[in-house]
Each structure stands twice: as structure tokens, then as C-alpha cells.
py3Dmol code that shows the C-alpha trace and the ligand (Angstrom):
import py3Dmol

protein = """\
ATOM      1  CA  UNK A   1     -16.255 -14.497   5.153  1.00  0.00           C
ATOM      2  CA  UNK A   2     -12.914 -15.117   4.135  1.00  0.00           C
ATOM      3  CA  UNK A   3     -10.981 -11.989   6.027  1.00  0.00           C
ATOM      4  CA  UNK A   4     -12.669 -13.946   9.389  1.00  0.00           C
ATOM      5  CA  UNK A   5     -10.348 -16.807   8.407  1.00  0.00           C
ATOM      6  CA  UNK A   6      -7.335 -14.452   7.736  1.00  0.00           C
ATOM      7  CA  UNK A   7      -8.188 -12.983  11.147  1.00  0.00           C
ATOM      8  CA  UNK A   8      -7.493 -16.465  12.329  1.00  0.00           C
ATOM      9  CA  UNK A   9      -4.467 -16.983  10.849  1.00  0.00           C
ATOM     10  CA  UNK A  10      -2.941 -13.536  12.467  1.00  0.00           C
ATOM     11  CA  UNK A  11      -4.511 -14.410  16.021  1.00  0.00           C
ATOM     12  CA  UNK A  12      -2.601 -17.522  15.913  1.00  0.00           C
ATOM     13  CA  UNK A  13       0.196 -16.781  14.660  1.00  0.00           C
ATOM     14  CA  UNK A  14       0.983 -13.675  16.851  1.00  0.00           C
ATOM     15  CA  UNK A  15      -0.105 -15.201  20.074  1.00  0.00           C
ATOM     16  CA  UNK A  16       2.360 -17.965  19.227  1.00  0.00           C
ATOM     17  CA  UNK A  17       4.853 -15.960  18.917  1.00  0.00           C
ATOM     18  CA  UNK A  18       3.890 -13.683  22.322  1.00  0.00           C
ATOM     19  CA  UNK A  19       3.828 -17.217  24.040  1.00  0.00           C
ATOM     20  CA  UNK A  20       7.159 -18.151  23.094  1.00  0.00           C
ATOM     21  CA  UNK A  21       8.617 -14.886  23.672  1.00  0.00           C
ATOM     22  CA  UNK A  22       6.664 -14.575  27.273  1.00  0.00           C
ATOM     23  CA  UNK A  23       4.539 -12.240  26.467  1.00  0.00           C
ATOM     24  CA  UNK A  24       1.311 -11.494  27.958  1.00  0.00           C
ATOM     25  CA  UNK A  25      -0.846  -9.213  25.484  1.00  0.00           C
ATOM     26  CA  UNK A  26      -0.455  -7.688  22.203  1.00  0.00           C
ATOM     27  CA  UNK A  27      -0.051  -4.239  22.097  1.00  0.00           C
ATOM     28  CA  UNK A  28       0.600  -4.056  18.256  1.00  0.00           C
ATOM     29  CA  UNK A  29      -0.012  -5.874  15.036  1.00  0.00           C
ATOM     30  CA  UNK A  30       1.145  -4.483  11.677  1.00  0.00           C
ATOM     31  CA  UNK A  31       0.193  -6.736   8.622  1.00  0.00           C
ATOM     32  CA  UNK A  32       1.262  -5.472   4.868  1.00  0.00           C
ATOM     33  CA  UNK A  33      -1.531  -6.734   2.418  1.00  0.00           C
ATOM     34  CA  UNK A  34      -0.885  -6.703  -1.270  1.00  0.00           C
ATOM     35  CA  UNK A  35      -3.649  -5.125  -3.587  1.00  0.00           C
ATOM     36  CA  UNK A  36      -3.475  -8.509  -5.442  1.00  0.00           C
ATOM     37  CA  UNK A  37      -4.174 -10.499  -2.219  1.00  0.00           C
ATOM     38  CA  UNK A  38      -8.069 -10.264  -2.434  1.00  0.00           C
ATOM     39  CA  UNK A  39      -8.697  -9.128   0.657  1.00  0.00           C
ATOM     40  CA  UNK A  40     -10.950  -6.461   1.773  1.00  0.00           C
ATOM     41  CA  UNK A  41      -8.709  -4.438   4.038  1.00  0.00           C
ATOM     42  CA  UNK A  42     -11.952  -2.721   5.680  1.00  0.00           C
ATOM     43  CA  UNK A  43     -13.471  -6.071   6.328  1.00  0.00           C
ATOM     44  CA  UNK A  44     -10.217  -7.499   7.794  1.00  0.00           C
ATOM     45  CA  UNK A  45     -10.087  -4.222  10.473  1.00  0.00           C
ATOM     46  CA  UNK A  46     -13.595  -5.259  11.267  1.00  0.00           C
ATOM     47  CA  UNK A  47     -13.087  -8.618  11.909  1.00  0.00           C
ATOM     48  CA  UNK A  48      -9.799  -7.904  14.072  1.00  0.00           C
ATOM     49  CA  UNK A  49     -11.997  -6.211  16.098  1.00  0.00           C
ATOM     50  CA  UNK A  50     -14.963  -8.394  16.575  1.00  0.00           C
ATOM     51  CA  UNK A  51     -12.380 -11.545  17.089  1.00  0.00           C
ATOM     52  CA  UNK A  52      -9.827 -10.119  19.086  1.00  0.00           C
ATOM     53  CA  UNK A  53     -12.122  -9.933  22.462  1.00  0.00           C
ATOM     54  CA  UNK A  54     -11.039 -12.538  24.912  1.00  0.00           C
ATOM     55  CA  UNK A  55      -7.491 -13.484  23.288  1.00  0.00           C
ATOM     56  CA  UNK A  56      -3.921 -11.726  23.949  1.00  0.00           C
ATOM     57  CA  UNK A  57      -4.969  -9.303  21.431  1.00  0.00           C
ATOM     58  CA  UNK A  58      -7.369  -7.573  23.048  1.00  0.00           C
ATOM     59  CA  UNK A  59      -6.086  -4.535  23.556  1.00  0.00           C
ATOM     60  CA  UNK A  60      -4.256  -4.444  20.440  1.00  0.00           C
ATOM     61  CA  UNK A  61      -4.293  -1.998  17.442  1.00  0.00           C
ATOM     62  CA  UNK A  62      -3.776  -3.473  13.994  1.00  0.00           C
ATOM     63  CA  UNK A  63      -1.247  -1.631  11.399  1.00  0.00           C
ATOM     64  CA  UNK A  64      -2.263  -2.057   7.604  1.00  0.00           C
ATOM     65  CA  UNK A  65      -0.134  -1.375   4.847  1.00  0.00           C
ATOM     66  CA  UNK A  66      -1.299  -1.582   1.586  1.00  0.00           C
ATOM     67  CA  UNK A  67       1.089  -2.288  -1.441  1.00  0.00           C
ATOM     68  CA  UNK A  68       0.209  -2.074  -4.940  1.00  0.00           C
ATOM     69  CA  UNK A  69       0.018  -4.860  -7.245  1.00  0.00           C
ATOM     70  CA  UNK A  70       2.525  -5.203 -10.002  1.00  0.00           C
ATOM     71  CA  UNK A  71       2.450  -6.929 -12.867  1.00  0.00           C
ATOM     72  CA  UNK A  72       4.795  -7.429 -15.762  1.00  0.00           C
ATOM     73  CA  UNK A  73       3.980  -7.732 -18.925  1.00  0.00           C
ATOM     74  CA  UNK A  74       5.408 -10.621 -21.143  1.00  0.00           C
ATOM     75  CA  UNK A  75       4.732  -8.819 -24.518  1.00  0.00           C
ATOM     76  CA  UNK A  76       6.303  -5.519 -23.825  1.00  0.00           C
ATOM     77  CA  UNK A  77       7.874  -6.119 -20.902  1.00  0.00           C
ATOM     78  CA  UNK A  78       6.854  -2.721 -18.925  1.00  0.00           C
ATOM     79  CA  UNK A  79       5.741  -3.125 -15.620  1.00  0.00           C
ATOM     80  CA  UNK A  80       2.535  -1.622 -14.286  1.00  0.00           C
ATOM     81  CA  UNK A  81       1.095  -1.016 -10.814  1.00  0.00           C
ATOM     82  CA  UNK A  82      -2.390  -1.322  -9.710  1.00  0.00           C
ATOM     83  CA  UNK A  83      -4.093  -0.161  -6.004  1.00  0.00           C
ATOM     84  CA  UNK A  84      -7.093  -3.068  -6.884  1.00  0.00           C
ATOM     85  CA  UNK A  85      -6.722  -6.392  -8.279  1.00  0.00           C
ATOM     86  CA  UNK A  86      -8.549  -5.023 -11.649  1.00  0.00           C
ATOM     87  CA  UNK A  87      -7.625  -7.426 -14.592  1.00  0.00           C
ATOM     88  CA  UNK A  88      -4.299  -9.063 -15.834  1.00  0.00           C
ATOM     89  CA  UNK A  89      -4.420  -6.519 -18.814  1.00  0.00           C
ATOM     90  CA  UNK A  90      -1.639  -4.747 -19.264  1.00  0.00           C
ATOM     91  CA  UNK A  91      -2.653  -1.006 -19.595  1.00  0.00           C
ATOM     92  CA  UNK A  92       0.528  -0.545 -21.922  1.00  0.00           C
ATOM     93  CA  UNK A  93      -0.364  -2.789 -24.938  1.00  0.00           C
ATOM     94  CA  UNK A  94      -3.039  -4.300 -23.318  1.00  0.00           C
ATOM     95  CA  UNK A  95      -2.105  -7.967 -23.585  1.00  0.00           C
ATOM     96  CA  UNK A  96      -3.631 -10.436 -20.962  1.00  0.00           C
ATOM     97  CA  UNK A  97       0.186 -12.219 -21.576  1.00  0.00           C
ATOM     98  CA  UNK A  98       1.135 -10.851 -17.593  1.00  0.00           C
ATOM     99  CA  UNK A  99       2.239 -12.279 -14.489  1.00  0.00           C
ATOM    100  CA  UNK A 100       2.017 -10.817 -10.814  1.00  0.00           C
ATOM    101  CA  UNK A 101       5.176 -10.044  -9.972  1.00  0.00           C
ATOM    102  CA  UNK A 102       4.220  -8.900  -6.260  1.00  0.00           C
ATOM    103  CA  UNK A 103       1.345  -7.643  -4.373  1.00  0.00           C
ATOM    104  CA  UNK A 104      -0.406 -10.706  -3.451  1.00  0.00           C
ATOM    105  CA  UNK A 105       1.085 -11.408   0.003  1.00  0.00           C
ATOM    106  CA  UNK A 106      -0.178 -11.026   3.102  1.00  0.00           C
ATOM    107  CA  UNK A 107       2.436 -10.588   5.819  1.00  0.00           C
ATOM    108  CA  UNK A 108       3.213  -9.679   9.559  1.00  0.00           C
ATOM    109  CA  UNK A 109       5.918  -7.279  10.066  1.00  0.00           C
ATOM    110  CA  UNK A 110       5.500  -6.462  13.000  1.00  0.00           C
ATOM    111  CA  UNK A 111       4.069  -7.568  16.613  1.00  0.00           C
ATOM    112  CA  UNK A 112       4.697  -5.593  19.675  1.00  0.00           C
ATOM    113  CA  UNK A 113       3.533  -7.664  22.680  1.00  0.00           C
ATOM    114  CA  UNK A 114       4.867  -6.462  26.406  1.00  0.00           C
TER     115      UNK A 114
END
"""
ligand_1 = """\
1
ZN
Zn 2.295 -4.824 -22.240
"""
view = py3Dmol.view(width=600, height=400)
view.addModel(protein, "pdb")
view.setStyle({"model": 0}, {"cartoon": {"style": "trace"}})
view.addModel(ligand_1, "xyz")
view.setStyle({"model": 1}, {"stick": {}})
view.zoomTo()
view.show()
């Protein structure tokens, strides 16, 4: 499962953070994940939960914010958003001629830690 590995990534990278900020739990993660990013967002909550037992995020809540994906259209250069990674066509004049011009990150805003 690929949102365990994501998971990871957020486990480490916030308890690094608490560490170095002397921190001793995390209170609060908030994570914005882009509707291009292929992840499953209900699948990622899971797994936060199952993995978080036993680390510095134990007691901690995780924030998600979706964003929608945007693409931009190289033939008639309109720009249309999507809520789901669907296809590269644009809906406009549907050429495939497109590039993602955001929605594909996954980041941490925010980490609250006390
Ligand atoms: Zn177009």
C-alpha cells in the first residue's frame, strides 16, 4: 500500500522536526494533498491511525486538505480544474496536449507538537 509509505514519510518527517524543536508529542498534523497526487486520502487517514501507535504521534489528529488538480491546456490555453486525477483531456477542446500545472503535491503545513 502506497499511502503506508506516505504515512512514513510524514511520521518522520514531523517527529524530526518535534525533536529538534524539543518537543515531546504531536498534537497536530495538517498535510494538503493535491487531487493529482494519487493518493487515496481515506486510505492515508487509515493508515495514520494504524501507524501512529507507539511514536510521538500518538495522540495526534491529522488535518487534510484537498486541492484540485489543474491543468492547462496547450491548444486553447484555458485552464481546467479537476477534484480526481481523471484524464489529461482537456474538457474545453478536449485535446490530451495538457500539462499539470498544480495539484500533485503532497505537503505539511502544519505540525503542532507541545
Ligand atoms: Zn483545451
Amino acid at each position: 500500500m502506497h499511502e503506508a509509505s506516505i504515512v512514513q514519510e510524514i511520521i518522520d518527517i514531523t517527529t524530526e522536526q518535534a525533536k529538534q524543536n524539543n518537543a515531546h508529542k504531536i498534537l497536530e498534523v495538517e498535510i494538503t494533498v493535491g487531487a493529482g497526487a494519487m493518493i487515496e486520502t481515506d486510505l492515508l487517514a487509515s493508515a495514520f491511525d494504524i501507524m501512529k501507535g507507539e511514536t510521538m504521534l500518538e495522540e495526534a489528529v491529522l488535518k487534510i486538505n484537498k486541492v484540485n488538480l489543474k491543468l492547462h491546456c496547450l491548444n486553447c490555453g484555458k485552464i481546467s480544474e479537476s477534484d480526481k486525477m481523471v484524464s489529461m483531456e482537456c474538457p474545453y477542446c478536449h485535446s490530451f496536449e495538457t500539462i499539470i500545472e498544480s495539484g500533485r503535491e503532497m505537503l505539511i503545513n502544519k505540525i503542532i507538537a507541545e
